[in-house]
NUBAZA-626919 format. One line per field, with one value per residue: x, y, z of N, C-alpha, C, CB in turn; residue number from 1; residue in three letters. Coordinates in Angstrom, 3 decimals. Glycine has a CB too. Layout:
n_xx: c(X|...);
n_yy: c(Y|...);
n_zz: c(Z|...);
ca_xx: c(X|...);
ca_yy: c(Y|...);
ca_zz: c(Z|...);
c_xx: c(X|...);
c_yy: c(Y|...);
c_zz: c(Z|...);
cb_xx: c(X|...);
cb_yy: c(Y|...);
cb_zz: c(Z|...);
pos: c(NUM|...);
code: c(ALA|...);
# end
This chain:
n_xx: c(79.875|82.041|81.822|83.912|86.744|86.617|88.408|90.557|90.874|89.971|88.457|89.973|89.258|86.184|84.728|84.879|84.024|81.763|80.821|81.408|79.187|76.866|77.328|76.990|74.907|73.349|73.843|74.273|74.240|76.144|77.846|78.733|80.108|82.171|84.148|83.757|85.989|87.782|88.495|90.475|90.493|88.059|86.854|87.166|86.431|83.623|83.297|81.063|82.281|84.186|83.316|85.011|87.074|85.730|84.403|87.131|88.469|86.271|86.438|88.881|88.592|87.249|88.442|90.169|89.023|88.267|90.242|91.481|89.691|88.779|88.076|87.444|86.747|88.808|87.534|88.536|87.992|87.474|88.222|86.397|83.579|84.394|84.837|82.137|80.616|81.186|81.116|78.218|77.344|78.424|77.359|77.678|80.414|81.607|81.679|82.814|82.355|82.408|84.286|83.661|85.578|86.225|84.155|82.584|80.465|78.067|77.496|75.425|74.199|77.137|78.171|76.213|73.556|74.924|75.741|75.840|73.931|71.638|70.336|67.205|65.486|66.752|69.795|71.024|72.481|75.578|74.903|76.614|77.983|77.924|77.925|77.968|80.074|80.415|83.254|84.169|86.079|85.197|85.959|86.610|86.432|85.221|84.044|80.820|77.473|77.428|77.123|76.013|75.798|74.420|72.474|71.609|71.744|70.161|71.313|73.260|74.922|76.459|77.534|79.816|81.259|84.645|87.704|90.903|92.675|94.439|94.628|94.903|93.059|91.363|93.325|94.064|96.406|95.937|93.299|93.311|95.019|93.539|91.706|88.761|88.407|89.989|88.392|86.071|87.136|88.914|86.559|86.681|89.386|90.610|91.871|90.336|92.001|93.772);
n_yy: c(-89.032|-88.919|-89.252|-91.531|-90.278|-89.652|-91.666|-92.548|-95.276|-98.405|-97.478|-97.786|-100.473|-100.388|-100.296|-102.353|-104.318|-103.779|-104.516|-107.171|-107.749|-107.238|-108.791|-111.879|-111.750|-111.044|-112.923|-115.756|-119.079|-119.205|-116.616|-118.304|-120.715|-118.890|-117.670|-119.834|-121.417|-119.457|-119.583|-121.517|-122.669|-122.581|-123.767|-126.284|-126.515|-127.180|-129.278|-130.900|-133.799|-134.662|-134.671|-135.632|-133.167|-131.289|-132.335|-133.042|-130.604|-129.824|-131.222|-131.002|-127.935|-128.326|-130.456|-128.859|-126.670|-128.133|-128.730|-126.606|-124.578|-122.030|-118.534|-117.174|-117.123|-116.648|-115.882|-115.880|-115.172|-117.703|-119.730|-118.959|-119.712|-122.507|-122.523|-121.676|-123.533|-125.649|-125.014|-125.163|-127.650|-128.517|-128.429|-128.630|-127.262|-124.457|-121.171|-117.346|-115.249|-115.299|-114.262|-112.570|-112.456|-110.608|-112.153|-114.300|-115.764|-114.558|-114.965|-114.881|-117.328|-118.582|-119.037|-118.992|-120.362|-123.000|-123.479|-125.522|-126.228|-125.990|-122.608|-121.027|-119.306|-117.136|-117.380|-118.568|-118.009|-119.791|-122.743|-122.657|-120.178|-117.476|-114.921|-113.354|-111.544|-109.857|-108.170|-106.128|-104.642|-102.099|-102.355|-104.564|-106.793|-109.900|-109.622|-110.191|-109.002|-105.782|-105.417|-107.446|-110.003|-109.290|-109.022|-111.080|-113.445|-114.556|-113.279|-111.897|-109.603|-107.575|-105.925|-104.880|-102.240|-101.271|-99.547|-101.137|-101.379|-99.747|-100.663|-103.655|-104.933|-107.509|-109.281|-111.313|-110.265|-108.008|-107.428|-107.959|-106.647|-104.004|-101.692|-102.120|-104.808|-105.015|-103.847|-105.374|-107.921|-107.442|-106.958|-109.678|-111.526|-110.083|-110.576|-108.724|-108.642|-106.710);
n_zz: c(36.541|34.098|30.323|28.406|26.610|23.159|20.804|18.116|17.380|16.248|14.041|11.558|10.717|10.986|8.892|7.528|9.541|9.595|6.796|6.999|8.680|6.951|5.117|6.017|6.923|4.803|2.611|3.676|3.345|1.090|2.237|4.287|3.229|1.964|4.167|5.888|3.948|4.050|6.754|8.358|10.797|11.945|10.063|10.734|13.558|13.284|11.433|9.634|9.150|10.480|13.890|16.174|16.445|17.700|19.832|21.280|21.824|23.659|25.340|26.339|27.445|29.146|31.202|31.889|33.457|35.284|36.383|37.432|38.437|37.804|38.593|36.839|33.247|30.578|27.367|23.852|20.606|18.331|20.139|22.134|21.001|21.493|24.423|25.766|24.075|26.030|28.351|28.029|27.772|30.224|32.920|35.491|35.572|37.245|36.547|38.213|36.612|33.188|30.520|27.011|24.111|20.947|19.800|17.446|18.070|18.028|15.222|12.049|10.588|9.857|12.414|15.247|14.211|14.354|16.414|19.345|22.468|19.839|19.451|20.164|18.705|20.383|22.369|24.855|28.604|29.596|31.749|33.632|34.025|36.348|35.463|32.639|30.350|27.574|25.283|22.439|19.704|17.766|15.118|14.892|12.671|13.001|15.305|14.920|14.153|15.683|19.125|19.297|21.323|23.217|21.638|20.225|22.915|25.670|29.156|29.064|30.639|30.357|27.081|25.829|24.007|22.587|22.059|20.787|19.384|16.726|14.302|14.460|15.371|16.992|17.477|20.561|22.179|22.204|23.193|25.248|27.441|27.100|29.314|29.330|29.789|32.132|34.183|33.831|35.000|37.628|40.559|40.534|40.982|42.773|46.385|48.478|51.068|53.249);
ca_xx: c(80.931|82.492|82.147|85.366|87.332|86.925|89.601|90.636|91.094|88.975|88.177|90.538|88.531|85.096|83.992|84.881|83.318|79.915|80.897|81.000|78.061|76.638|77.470|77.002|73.592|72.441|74.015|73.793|74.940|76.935|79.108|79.310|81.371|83.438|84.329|84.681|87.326|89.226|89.651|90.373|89.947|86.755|85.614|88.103|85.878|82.421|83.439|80.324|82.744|84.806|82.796|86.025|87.636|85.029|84.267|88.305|87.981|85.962|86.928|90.357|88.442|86.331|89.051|91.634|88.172|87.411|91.533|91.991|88.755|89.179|86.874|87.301|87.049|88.470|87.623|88.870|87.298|87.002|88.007|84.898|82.928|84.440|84.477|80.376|79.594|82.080|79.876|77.009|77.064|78.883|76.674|78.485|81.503|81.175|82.670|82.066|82.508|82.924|83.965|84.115|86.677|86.346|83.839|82.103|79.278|76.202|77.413|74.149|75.072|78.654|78.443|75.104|72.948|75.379|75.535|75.154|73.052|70.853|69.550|65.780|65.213|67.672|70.876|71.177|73.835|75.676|74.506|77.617|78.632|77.506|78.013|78.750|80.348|81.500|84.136|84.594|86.444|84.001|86.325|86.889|85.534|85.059|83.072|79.526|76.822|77.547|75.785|75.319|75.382|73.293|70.715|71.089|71.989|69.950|71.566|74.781|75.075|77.136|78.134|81.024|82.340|85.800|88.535|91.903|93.988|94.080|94.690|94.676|91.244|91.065|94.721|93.867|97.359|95.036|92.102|94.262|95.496|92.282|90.898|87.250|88.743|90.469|87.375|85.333|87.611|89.178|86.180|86.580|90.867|91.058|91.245|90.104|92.412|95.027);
ca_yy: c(-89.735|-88.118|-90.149|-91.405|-89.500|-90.530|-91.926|-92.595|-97.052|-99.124|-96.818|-98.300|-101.617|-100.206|-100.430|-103.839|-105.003|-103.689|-105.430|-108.595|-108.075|-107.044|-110.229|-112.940|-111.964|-111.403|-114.051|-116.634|-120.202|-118.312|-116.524|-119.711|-120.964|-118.336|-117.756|-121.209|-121.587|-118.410|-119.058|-122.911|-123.278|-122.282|-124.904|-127.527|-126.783|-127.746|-129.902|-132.299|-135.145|-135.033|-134.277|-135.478|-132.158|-129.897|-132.182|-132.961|-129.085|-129.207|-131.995|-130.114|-127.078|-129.011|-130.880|-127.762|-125.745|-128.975|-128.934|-125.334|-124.068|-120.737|-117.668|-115.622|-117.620|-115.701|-116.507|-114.827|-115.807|-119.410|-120.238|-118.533|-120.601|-123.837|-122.557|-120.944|-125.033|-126.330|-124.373|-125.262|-129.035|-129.170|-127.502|-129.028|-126.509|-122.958|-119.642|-116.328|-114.475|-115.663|-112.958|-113.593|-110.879|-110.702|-113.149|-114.846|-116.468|-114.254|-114.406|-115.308|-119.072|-118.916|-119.535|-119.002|-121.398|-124.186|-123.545|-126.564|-126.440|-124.718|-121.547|-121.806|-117.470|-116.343|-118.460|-118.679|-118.003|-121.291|-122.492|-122.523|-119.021|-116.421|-113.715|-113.130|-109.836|-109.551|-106.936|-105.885|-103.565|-101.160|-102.854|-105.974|-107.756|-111.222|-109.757|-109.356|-107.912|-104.841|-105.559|-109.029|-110.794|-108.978|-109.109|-112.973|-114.010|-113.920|-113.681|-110.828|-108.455|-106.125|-106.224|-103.736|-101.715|-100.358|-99.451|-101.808|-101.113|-98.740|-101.703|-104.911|-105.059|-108.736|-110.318|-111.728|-109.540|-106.178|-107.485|-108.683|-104.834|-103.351|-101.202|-102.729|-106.256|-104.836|-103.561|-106.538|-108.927|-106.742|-107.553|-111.152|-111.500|-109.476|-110.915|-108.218|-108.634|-105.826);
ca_zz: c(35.857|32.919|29.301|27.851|25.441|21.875|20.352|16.896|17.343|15.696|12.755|10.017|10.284|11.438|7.636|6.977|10.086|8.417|5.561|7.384|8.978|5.895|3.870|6.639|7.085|3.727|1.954|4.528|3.370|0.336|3.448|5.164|2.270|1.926|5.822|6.196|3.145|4.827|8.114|8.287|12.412|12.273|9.595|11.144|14.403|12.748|10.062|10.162|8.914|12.074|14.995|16.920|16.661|18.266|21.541|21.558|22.081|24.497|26.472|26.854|28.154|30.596|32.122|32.728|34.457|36.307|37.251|38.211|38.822|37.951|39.030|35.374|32.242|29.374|25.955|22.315|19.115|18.204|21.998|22.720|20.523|22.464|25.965|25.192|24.026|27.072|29.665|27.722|27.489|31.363|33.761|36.475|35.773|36.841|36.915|38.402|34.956|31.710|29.322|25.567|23.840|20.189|19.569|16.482|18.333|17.367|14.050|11.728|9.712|9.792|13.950|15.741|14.023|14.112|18.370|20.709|21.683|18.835|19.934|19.460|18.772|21.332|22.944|26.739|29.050|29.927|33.074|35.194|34.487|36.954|34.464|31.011|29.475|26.097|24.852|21.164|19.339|17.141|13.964|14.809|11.678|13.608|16.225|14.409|14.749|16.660|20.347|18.651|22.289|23.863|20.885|20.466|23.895|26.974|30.157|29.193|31.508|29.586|25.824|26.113|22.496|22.841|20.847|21.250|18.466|15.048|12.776|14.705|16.841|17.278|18.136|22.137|22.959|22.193|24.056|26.757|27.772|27.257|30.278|29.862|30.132|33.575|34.711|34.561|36.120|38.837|41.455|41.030|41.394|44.208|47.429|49.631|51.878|53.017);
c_xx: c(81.032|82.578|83.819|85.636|87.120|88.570|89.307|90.688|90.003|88.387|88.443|89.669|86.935|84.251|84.110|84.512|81.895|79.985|80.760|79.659|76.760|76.023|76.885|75.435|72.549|72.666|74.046|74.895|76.339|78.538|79.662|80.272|82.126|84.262|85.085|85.924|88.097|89.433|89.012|89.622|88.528|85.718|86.111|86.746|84.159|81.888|82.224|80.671|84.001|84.474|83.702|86.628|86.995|84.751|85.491|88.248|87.782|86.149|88.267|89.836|88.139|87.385|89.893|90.380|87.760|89.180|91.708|90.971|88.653|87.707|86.576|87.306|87.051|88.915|87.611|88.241|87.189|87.058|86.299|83.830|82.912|84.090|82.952|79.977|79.991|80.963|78.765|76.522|77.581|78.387|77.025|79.800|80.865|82.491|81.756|81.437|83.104|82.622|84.744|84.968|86.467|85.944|82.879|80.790|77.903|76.284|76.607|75.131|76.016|78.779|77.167|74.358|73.513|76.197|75.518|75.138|72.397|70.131|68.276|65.289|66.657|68.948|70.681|72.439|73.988|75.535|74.908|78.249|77.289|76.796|78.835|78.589|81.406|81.785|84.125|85.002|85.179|84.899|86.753|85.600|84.901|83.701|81.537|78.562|77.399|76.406|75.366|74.810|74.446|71.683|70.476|71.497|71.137|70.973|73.488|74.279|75.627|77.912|79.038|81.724|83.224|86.806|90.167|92.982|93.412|94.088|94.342|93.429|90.802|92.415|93.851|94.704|96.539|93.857|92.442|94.488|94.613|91.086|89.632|87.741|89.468|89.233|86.461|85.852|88.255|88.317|86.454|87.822|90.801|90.758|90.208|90.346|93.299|96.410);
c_yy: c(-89.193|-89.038|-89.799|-90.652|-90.223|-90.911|-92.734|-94.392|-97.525|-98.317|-97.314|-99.434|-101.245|-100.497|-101.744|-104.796|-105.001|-104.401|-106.511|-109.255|-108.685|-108.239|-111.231|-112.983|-111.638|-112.321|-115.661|-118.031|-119.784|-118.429|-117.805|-120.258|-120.459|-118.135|-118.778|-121.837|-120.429|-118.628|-121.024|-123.359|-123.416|-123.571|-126.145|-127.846|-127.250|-128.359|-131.118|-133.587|-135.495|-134.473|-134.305|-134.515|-131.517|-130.743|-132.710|-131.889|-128.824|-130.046|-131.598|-129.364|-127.318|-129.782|-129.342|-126.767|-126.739|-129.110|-127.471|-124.136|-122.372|-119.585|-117.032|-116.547|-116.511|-116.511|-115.617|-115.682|-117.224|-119.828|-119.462|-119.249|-121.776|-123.810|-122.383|-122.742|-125.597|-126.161|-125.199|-126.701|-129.642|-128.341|-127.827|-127.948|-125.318|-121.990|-118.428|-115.316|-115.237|-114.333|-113.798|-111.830|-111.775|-111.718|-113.398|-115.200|-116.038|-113.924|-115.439|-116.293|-119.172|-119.511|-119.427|-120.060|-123.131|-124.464|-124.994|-126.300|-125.604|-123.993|-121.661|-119.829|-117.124|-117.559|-117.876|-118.865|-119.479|-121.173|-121.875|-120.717|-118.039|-115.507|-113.554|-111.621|-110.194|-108.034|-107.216|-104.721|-103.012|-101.798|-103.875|-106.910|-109.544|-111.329|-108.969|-109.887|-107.001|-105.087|-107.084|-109.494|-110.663|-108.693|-110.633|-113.939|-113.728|-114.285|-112.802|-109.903|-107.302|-106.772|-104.699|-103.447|-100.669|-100.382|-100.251|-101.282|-99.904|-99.691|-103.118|-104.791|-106.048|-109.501|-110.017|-110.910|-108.414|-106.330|-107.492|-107.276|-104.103|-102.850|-102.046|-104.174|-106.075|-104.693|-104.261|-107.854|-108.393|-107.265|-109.115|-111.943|-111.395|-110.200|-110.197|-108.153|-107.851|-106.403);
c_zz: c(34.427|31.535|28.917|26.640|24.340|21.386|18.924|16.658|16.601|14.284|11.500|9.774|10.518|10.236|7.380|8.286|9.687|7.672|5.749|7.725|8.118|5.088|4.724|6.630|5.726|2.848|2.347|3.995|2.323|1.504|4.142|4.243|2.341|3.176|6.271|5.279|3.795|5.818|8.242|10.012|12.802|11.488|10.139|12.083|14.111|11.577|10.841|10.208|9.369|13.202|16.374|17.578|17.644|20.039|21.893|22.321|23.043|25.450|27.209|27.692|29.420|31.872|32.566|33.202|35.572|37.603|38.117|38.118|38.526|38.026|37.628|34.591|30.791|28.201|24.509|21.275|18.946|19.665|22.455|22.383|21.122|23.808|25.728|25.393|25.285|28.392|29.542|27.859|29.220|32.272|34.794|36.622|35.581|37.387|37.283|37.163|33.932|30.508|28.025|24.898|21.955|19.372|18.325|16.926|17.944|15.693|13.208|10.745|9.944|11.684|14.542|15.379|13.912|15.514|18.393|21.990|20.828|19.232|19.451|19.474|19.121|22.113|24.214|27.143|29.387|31.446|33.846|34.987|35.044|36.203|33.699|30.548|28.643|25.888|23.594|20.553|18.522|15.947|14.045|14.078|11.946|14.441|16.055|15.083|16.155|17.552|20.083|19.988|22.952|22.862|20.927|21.528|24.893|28.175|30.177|29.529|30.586|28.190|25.574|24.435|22.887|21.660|21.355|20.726|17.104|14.372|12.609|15.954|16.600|17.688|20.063|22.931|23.220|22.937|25.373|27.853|27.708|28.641|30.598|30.438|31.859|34.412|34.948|35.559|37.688|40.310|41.638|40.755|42.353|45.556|48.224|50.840|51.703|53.090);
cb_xx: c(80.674|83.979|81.019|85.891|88.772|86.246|90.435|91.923|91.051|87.876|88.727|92.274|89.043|84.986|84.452|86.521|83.528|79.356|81.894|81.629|77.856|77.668|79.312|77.835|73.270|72.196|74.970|71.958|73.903|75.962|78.584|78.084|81.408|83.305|83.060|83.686|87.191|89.232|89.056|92.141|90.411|86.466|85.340|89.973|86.218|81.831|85.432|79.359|82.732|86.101|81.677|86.636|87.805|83.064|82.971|89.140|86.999|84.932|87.078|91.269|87.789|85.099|89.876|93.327|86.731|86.522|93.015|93.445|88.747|90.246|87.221|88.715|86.151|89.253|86.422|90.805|88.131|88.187|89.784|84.462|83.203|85.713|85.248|80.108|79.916|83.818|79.185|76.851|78.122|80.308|75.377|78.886|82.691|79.513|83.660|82.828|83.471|81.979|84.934|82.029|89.287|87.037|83.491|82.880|79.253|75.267|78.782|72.833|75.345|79.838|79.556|74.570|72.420|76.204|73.776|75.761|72.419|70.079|70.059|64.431|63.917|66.471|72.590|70.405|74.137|77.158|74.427|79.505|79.615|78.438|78.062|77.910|80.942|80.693|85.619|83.836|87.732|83.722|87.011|87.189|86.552|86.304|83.759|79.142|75.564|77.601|74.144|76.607|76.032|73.813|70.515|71.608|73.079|68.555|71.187|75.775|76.064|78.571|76.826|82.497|81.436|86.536|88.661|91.825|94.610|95.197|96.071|96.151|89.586|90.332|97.264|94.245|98.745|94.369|91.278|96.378|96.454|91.733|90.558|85.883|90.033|91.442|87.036|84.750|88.799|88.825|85.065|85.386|91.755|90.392|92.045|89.529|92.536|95.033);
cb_yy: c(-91.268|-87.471|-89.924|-92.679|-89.188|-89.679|-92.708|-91.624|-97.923|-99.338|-95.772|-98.839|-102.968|-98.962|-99.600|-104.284|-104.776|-102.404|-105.454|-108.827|-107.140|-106.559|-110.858|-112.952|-111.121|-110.504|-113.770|-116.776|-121.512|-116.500|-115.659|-121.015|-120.904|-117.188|-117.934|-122.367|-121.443|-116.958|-117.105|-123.595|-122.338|-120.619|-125.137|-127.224|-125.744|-127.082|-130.505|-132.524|-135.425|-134.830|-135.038|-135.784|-131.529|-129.282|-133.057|-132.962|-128.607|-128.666|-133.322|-129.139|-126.448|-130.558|-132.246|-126.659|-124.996|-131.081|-129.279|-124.824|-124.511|-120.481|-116.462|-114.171|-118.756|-114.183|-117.428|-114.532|-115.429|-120.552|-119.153|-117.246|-120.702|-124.374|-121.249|-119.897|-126.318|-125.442|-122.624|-124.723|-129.690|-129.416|-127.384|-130.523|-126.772|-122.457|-119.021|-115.688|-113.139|-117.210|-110.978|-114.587|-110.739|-110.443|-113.481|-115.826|-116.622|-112.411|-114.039|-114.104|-119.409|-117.107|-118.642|-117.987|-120.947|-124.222|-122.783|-127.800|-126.874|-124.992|-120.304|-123.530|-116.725|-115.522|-118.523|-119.992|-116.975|-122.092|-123.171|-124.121|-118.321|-115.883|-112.677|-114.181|-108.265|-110.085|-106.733|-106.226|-103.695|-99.122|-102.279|-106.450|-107.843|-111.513|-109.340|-109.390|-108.520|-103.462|-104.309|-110.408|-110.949|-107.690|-108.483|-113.905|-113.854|-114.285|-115.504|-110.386|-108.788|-105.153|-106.645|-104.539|-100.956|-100.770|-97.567|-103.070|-102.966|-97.506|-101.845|-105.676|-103.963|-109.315|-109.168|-113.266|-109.219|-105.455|-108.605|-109.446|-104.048|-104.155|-99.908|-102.953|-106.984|-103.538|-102.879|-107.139|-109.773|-105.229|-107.230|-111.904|-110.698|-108.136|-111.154|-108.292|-109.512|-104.772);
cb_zz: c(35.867|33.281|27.988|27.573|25.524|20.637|21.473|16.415|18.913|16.861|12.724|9.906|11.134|12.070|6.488|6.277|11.181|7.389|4.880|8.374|9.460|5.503|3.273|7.965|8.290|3.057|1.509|4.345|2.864|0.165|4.733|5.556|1.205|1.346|6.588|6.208|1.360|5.042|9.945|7.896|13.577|11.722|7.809|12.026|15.158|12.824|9.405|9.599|7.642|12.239|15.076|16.472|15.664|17.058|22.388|20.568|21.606|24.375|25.999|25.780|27.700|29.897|31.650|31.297|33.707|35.253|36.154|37.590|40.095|36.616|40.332|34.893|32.260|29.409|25.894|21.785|17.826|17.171|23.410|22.345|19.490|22.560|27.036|22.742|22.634|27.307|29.465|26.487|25.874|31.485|33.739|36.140|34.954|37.710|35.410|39.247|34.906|31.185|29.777|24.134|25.087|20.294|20.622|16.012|19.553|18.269|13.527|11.101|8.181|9.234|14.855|15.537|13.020|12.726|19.296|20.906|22.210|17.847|19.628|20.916|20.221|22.690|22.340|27.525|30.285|29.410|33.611|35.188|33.171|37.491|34.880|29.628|30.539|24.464|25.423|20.540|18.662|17.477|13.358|16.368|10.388|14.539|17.407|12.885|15.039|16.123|20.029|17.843|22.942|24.664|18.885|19.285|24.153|27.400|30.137|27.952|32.768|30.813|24.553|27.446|21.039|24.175|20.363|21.068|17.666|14.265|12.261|15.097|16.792|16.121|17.748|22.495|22.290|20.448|23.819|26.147|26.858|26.509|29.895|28.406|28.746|33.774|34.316|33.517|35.384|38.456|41.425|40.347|41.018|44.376|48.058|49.712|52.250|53.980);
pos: c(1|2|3|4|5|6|7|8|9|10|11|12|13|14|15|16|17|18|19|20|21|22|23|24|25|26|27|28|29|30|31|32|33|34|35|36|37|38|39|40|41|42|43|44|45|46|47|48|49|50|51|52|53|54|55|56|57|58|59|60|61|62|63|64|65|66|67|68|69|70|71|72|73|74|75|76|77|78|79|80|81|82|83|84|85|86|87|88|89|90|91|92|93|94|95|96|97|98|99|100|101|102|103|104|105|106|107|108|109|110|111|112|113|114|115|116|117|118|119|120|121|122|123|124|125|126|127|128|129|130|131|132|133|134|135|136|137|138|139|140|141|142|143|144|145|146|147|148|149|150|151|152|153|154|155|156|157|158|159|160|161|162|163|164|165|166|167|168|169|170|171|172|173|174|175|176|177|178|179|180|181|182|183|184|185|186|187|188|189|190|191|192|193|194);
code: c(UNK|UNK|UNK|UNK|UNK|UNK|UNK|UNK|UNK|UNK|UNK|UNK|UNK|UNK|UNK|UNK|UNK|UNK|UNK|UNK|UNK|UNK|UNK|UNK|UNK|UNK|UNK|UNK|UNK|UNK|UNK|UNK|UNK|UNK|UNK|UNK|UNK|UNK|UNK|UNK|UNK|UNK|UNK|UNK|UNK|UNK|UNK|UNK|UNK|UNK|UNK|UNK|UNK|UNK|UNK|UNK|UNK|UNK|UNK|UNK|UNK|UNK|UNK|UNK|UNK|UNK|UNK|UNK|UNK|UNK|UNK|UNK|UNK|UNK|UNK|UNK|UNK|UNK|UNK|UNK|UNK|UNK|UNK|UNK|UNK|UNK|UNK|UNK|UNK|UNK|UNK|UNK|UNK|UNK|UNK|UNK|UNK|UNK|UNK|UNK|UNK|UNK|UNK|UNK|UNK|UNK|UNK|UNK|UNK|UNK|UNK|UNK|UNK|UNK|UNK|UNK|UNK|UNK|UNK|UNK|UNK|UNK|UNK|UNK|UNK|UNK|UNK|UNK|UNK|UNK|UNK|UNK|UNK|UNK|UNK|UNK|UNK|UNK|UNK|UNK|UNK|UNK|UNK|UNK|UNK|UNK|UNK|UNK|UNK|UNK|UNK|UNK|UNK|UNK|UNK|UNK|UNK|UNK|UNK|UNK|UNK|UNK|UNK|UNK|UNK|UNK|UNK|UNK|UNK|UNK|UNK|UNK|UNK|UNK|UNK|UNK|UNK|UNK|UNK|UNK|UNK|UNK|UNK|UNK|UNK|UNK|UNK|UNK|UNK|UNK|UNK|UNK|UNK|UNK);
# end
């Protein structure tokens, strides 16, 4: 099997995903401030002084996997964060694959340590999924640590780095169209019937 061609995607942001990395993990509660004043959804979803929001969240998710059962659960950035706890807190609901596209979750203070449940070293796959594979662009500034999942997760099969876009490598449309994202769900669509 022949490696893929390089290609030029993910480059323009590839530096300021370091940078994220960078900051989140050496400045720690610092970043958490700033993070959480820039991107409001994210502090909406773990504001300690409405806990409402986050299992609202996930009570949404849980009912529409408990209504239409679905074999693939795909999840993009903050949704990943909800579906991830959704799984995690309802071990009664499963899927064959749960892939996370462009995700926040192994990111050090700003999301990882403020899990449910709290990772104790390493986070665990949620029960009900089969199998978990995360996709990320190589500059998608959201989705840190490079390999993050598979360093602070047990139980991912494949932590997949690809290139989506030149400029935007995190919109859900650019993950959405992305070969690797075909490639993992493909077996588990298909009927197999002619």
């Amino acid at each position: 099997m022949a490696a893929a061609p390089l290609v030029p995607q993910g480059r323009l942001t590839f530096a300021l995903r370091s940078m994220v990395q960078w900051f989140t993990e050496r400045f720690g509660q610092r970043s958490l401030r700033i993070v959480s004043a820039t991107v409001g959804e994210l502090a909406a979803y773990f504001d300690p002084e409405s806990p409402d929001a986050r299992l609202q969240a996930q009570d949404r998710v849980a009912t529409m996997l408990r209504c239409h059962r679905p074999r693939v659960l795909l999840a993009h950035s903050l949704g990943s964060v909800v579906a991830y706890e959704t799984l995690s807190a309802h071990p009664d609901l499963e899927v064959e694959l749960f892939v996370t596209m462009g995700s926040p979750l192994a990111m050090r203070t700003v999301v990882f340590e403020r899990l449910s449940p709290v990772p104790q070293g390493r986070g665990a796959k949620p029960p009900g999924a089969a199998a978990w594979v995360n996709i990320a662009d190589r500059g998608d500034p959201v989705a840190v640590p490079r390999h993050g999942m598979s360093q602070r997760f047990m139980g991912v099969v494949r932590d997949r780095e690809t290139s989506i876009h030149l400029v935007d490598p995190h919109t859900a449309k650019n993950y959405l169209r992305c070969a690797e994202l075909v490639e993992e769900i493909l077996p588990h669509v298909t009927t197999g019937s002619a």
